[in-house]
Structure formats: C-alpha cells, structure tokens
N, C-alpha and C positions, 0 to 999 in steps of 0.2 A: 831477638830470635824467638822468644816462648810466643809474642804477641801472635809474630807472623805463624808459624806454627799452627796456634789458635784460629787466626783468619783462612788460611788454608781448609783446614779441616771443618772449620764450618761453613766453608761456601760449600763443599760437595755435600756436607749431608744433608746442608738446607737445600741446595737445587736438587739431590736427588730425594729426597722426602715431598718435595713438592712438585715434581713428575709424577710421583705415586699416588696423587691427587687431580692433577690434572690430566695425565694421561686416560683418552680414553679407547685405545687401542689394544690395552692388554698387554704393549710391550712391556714397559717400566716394572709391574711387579713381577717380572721373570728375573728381572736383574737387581732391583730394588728391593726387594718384601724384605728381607734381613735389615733393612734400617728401620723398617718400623715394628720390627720385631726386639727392637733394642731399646725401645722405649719401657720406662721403670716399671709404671702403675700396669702398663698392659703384661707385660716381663712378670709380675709379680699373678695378676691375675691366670694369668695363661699357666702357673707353677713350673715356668721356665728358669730351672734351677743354674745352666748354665750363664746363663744369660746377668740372673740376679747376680750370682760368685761371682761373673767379670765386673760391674758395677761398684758394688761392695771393694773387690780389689781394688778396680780401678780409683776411688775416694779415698781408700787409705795409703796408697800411692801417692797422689797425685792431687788431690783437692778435689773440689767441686767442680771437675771439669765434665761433667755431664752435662752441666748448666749453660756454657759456654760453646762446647763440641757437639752435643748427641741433641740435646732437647730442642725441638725446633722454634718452639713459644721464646724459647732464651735467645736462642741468634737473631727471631725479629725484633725482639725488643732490643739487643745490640744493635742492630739497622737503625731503628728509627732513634737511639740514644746517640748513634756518630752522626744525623742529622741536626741534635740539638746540640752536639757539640763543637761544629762546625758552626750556628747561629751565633753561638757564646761560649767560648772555652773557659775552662776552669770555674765550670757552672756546680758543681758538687760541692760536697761538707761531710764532714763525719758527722753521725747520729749515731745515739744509742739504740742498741737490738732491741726494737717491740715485742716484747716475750711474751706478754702476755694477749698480743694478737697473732703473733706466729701458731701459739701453742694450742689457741682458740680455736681458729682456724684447723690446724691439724685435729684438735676433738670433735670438730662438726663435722669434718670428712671424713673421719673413720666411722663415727656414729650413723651419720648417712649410709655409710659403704653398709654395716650391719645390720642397718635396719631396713636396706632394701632403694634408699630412696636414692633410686638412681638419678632422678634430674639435677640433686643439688651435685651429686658425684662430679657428673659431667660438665656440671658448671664451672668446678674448680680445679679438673683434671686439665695439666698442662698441654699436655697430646693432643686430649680432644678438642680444647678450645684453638690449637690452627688446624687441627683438620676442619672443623667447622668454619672457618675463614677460609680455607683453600678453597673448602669444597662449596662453599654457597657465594661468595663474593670474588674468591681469582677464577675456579673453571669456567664459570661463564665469559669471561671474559676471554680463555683463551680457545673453547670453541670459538667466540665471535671470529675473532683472528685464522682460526680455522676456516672457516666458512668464505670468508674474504678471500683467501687462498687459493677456497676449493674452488669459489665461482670465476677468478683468473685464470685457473689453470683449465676449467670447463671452458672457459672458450677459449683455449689454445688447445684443444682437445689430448689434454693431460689426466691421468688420473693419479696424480700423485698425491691429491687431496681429495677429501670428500666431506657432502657438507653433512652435517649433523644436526640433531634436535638441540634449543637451549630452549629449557621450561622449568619454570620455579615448582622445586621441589614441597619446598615449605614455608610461606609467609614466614610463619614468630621463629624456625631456626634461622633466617634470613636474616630477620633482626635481632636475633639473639646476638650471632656473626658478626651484624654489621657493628653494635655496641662493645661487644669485648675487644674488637679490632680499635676502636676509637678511643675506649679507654687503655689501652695498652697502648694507643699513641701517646697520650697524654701522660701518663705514669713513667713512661721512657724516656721521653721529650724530657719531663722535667725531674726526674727523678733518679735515671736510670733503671736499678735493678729494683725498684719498691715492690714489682708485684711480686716477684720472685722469692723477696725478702718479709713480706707480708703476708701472703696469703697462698703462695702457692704450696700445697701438702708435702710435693716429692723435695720440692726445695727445702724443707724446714727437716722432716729423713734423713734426708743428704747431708743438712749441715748440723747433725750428729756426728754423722764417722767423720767428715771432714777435717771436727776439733784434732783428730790423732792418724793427719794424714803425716805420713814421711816428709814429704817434701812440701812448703811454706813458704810464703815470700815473709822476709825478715828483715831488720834494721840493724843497718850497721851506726852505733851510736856515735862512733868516734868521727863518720864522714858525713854525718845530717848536720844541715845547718837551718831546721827545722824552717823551712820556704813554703812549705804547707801544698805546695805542687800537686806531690802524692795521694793527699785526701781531697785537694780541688778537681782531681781525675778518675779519683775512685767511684766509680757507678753503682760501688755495691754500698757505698757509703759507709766503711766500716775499716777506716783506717784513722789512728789519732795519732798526728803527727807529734803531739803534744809529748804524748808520754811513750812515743813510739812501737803502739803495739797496733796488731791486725787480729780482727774480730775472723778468726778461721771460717767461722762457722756460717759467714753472711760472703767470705771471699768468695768468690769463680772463679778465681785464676785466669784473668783477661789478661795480665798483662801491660795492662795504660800505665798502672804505676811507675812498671821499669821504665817504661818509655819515659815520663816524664820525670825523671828524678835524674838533678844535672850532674848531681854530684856522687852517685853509684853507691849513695845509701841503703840502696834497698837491694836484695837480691833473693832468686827461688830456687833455696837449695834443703838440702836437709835438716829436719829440724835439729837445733840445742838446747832448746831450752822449753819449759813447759808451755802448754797451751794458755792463748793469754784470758779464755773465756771459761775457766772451768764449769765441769757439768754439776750443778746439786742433786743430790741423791732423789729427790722428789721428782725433778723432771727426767733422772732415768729409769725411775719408776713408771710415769706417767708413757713414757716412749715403748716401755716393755709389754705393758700392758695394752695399751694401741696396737703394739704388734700382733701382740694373742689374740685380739679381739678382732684386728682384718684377717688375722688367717682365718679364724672358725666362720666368718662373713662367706669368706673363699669355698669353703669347704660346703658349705650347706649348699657374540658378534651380531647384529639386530635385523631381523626383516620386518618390515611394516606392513608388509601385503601378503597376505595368504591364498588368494585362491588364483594364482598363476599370473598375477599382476595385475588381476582388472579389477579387481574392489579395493577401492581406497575407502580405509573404516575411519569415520568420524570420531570426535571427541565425545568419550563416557563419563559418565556421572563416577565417581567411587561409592562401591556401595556400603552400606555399615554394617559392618560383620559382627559377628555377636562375640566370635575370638580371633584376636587378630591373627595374621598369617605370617609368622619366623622364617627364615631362610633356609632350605636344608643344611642338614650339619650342625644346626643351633641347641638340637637335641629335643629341646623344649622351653614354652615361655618364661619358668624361672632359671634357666641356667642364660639364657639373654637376656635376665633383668638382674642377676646375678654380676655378670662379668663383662656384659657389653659397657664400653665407656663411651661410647656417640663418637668415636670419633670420626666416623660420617666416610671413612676410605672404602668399604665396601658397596656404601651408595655412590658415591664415586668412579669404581669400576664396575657396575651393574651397566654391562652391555646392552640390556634390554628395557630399560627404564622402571625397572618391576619394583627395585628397594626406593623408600623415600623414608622421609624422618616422621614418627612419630608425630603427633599433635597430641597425643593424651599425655596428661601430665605428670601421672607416676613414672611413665614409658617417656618423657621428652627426648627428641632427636635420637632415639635407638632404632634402629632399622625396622619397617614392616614392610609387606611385602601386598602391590594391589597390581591392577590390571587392566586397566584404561589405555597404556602405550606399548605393553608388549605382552609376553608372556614367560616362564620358568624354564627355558629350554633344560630338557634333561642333561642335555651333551654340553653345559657350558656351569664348571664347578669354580667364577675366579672369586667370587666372595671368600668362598673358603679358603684358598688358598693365602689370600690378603691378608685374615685378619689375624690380628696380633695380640689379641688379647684372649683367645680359647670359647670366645661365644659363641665363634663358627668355626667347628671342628672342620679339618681339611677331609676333604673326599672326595673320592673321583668318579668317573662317569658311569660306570656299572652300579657303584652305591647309592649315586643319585638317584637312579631311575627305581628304584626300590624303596625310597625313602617315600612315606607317608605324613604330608606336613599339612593336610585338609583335605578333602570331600566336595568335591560337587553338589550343588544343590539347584533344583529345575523351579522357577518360579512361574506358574501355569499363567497368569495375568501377563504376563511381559512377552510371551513367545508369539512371535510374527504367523508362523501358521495356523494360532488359533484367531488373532486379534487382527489380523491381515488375510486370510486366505491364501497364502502361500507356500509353495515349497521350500524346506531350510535345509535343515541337516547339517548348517555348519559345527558343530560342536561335535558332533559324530564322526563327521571328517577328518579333522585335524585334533583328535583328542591320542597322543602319543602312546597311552597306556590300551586303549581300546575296552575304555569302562564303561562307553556311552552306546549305546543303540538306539533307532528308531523306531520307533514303537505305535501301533496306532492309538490315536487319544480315547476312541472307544473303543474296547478289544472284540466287545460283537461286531463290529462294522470294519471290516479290513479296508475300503473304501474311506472312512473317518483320516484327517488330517494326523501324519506322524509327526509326532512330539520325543522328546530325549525321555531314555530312561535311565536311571546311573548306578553302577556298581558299584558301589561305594565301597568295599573290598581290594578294588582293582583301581581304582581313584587315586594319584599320588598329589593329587592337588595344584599340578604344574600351571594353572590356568588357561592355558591354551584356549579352554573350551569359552572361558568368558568373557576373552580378549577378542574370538572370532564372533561372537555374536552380533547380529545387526541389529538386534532390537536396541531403541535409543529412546530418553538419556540412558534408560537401565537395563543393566543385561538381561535373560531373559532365566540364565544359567549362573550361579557366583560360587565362591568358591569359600566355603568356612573353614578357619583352621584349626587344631589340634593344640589341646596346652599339652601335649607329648607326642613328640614323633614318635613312628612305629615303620619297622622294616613290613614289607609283604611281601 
C-alpha cells in the first residue's frame, strides 16, 4: 500500500511539474504554480517560511519522502531505475554512506551559494537540473507534436491547434541538459538513487531530519530469514540485511523493500528504537553552520507582425549589451544572481520569446532578456507569476508598465533613413511608453530625414522599439539594461 501510495502521488506531480514546462499556453501555471513553489532550495530561497515548516514536518513524519513524492529529478531517476529493474532484478547491494562525498558536495554548494557563483549552484540544484531537461530537450519536442496537430487540424479548418516557433534557446544549456539527462540515466540504470545519495545538496539536508523521522521502515528480527531481497531492491542502497538496520538517512521511503520481503520482515511504522546512523557532533556542527552561512548568502500571448500584418521582420543579430536585461520583478541584477536557480520555467512560459539562457558564465542558464523574436509586452506579467524561487518578484499589469528595467539607445550608423533614404518611424510607432519621437536628423533643415529621439525618463525598456526595427543584421535602436530597476 505505502509503494502504491508513493506511485500515485508521484505520477501527478511529475506530469503536473512537467506541463509547467511544457505548456506553452499559459494554462498549466494557473493550476500548477504551487508545485513548483514546493520545491526546497527554491522554498528556502524565496524565505517561503510556510512552505519550508511543511517540509521540515513533513521529514520528521514521514522520511525522505520529498525525494520520492515532491522532487521531480527523484521520480525520474525512479522511471529510468524501474527500467533497469525490469532488465535485471535484484540488481542492487547495500554500500556504506559516502560521507565524506555527500558532505563535500553539500560545502561546495553552499560555498558557491555565498560566494555568488551561481553556475556551480545550478549545476547541482535538483529543480533546476529537470527543468533544464524539460525545458531544452522535452518542449521541443512537444511543440513539434504540437505543430503536427496544428497543420491536421489546419486543413480540416480547425483551430484547436496552432503552430508555434521551435528555436534553440542556447547551444551549451542544450548540452548542459542533454549530459545531466544521460548521466542521470546511467547513475539510475545502475545504481539507483547514487545521485541523490551523493551529490545531491537538498538530498544530504533532508537526510539530516530524516535520521529522527516518526515513522521508519524497520526489522522484525524474529521473521527475517535474512534472503537478502530487501537490500537487492533497495535503490537507495542503504539496507544491511546482515545486521538488519536501515541507513534513515540515505532511505526515500519508496517502498520496494516491503514489496519484496516475503516474509513481512520489514514494516513502516513508528519508531522504537534509536536511529541506526547516529549524528557526531562535528557534522552537526558542520550542518549548522552551512545553515547560517546559506541564510546570510539569502539575505545580501505573441504577435509576430506589427504593422497590420504586412511586414514580416526577418531574423536579428543579438546585440552585446554592455548590462544585461533582467525581467521585470527581478528588481535588479544581484538579487537574480542572488536567488535565481536556472531552472529555466520562466523561459519556458515567456510567450514572447524574449527570456533565453544566459551564455556568460558567472550568469550560466539564468534568465536574460533580448529581442530578435518578440518583444516585453507590458500587459503580460507570467514570468512573475511562475517563479518559485523570489528572483521575479510577482506583479501585475499597472506595475509592469512603470517598471524601469533599461533605456533605449538610437545607434545613428544603423538607421535606414539615414543609410537608405527612407522613411521609418517604426519605433516611434509601436514604442508603448511613448518615450520615442521623430525628430529631424538636422534641426536646421526641417526637410533633413527624421531619426528617433529617446526619453529616456519615459523608456521602460520593453523593447518593442528594437524588435520593430528593420534595420538588419543590427537594429538600428537596442535597448541597455539597468543593474537596478527603478519605478517611473
């Protein structure tokens, strides 16, 4: 019963965590957002105090079933481990806890968290490594299927689908993705839960309170007839049938044990007896201090066409900004190098193609924001709403449009009316704040070619204005951002 239980509850919050990635509609985080708002590291960063207390309870309840239930990196590596157990059953062993790689591990991720270096963060953050999988190796995939849909249904003149863009976000998150996905095949396949039990941070937290959770799967010694079943099934590999004790601290509480144990040795009930891994005083030293040390870390819908359907804008160059552009709500660039963890859902639900991953490498896979495929509609806040860890503060559509997150900037070489003889004004047209005017390029000659001139006061940075430019590769207008938003 605990097994199934267990499998229940993690089919919905894996399929619903994983609409939350793949949907690109905007339905799923109306119904959804609260699962990834339950996620620990983001929970903790976001100083989502209710969120941590149920957590916390939750483990001293009930075990590590966050690992098993909530965490979605844990249910796929269960997927691909009932693959390799189905190739060869009773493929596991009990091993001794790696302590001094679990503990490792845990000091290089808080160390990184405080010192800022967000790419190792997100390397090691369970969260973000499948949202980095959902989001650069499965949505693609399921626009494609989308699109297949839409063009069926387009010639049965249906619109129950439509097709969408698929463009690679970011080469090296791609194969960032594609590598953590394939070693987490392999770590699973053969291992089970190693990554979980090696390296992962929240896992090795977790299996602190764990040791003095209430309820334990335990040994009844009088009805083992020591068959060794139990630890040939154990994926967390922390059962020694030998001396019949359970490593708490490395369990999940999946459940395979009971299953396989023929003779109802084992059962998950309240503890009686003491924990079989006690803690030494130096590593709950070592954990307290980690803890002080992350908090003070803590503490410091799309149109493509614009001008009434008959310019279709070709493909832009991204220009190099001198500061990159944050999404509103982010506040400013250190509280998104601060608390963003990549896990890549906000580029995921960017209706407009605006957010994409980072290439620079203090910033790897954390959100910025360019303007090649669309623009920052003021009137659509779902980044903010999505995310889960407090680096995009939620806000809605009036606060948007006030929000100050860069400046227009007019680059005289690039503009088509002076280097074409042409008439433009698209950026004046379609600039939503109305920071831009046409101005003539020599103020003696009211005759002379008008060029943009820019408020920059009145500038919210939406890009509208650089998205609509036709000057090509480069716009002719870009847009710099702000290492501090500012209301205006």
């Amino acid at each position: 019963m605990l097994k199934k239980i267990r499998i229940t509850l993690a089919t919905i919050v894996f399929i619903g965590l994983s609409l939350l990635f793949l949907d690109f509609t905007g339905t799923a985080h109306h119904w959804l957002a609260w699962m990834a708002k339950m996620q620990a590291l983001e929970a903790v960063l976001a100083l989502n105090v209710v969120v941590i207390a149920l957590l916390v309870v939750l483990t001293l309840v009930f075990g590590r079933i966050y690992c098993s239930v909530i965490c979605p990196l844990g249910i796929l590596q269960d997927i691909f481990a009932q693959w390799g157990r189905k190739a060869k059953k009773n493929r596991y062993s009990y091993s001794p806890e790696k302590r001094w790689l679990r503990y490792g591990m845990l000091g290089v991720f808080i160390v990184a968290l405080a010192a800022g270096a967000s790419s190792l963060v997100q390397l090691l953050a369970p969260y973000s490594a499948f949202g980095r999988i959902a989001t650069m190796l499965f949505q693609p995939l399921w626009k494609l299927g989308n699109n297949v849909l839409a063009g069926i249904a387009e010639h049965y003149e249906s619109y129950a689908f439509y097709s969408v863009d698929v463009w690679m976000k970011s080469l090296p998150v791609l194969i960032i993705a594609a590598v953590t996905l394939v070693a987490l095949f392999v770590l699973a396949w053969r291992g089970g839960r190693t990554y979980c039990n090696t390296i992962c941070p929240v896992g090795t937290v977790l299996s602190f309170l764990s040791r003095f959770s209430l309820l334990k799967i335990q040994f009844d010694k009088n009805k083992c007839r020591n068959c060794s079943l139990c630890s040939k099934n154990c994926k967390a590999a922390c059962i020694d049938y030998k001396s019949h004790t359970v490593d708490y601290s490395r369990c999940v509480v999946c459940g395979d044990c009971l299953e396989s144990c023929k003779f109802g040795a084992l059962k998950y009930s309240i503890a009686t007896s003491k924990p079989s891994s006690p803690v030494d005083p130096s590593k709950r030293s070592f954990l307290l201090s980690s803890a002080l040390l992350a908090t003070a870390a803590i503490a410091q819908e799309k149109d493509k066409v614009f001008d009434g359907g008959y310019t279709d804008l070709a493909e832009k160059v991204a220009p190099k900004r001198q500061t990159p552009l944050t999404p509103p709500g982010s506040l400013s660039a250190q509280n998104m190098a601060l608390r963003c963890t990549g896990c890549q859902l906000c580029i995921s639900e960017c209706p407009n193609d605006v957010l994409r991953p980072s290439t620079d490498l203090m910033h790897l896979m954390q959100p910025v924001m360019s303007y090649e495929r669309g623009h920052c509609r003021p009137e659509c806040t779902r980044c903010s709403q999505v995310c889960p860890a407090g680096a995009i503060q939620p806000i809605d559509h009036e606060e948007k449009s006030s929000i100050q997150i860069g400046h227009a900037v007019w680059i005289k070489e690039n503009c088509v009316p002076l280097t074409d003889g042409v008439e433009c004004g698209n950026c004046a047209r379609h600039c939503p704040a109305g920071a831009i005017e046409m101005v003539p390029s020599d103020p003696d000659d009211e005759e002379s070619a008008y060029v943009p001139a820019v408020n920059e006061q009145a500038c919210i940075g939406c890009g509208a204005c650089e998205y609509v430019c036709p000057a090509r590769p480069f716009s002719a207008i870009i847009v710099e951002g702000h290492e501090v938003h500012k209301k205006i």
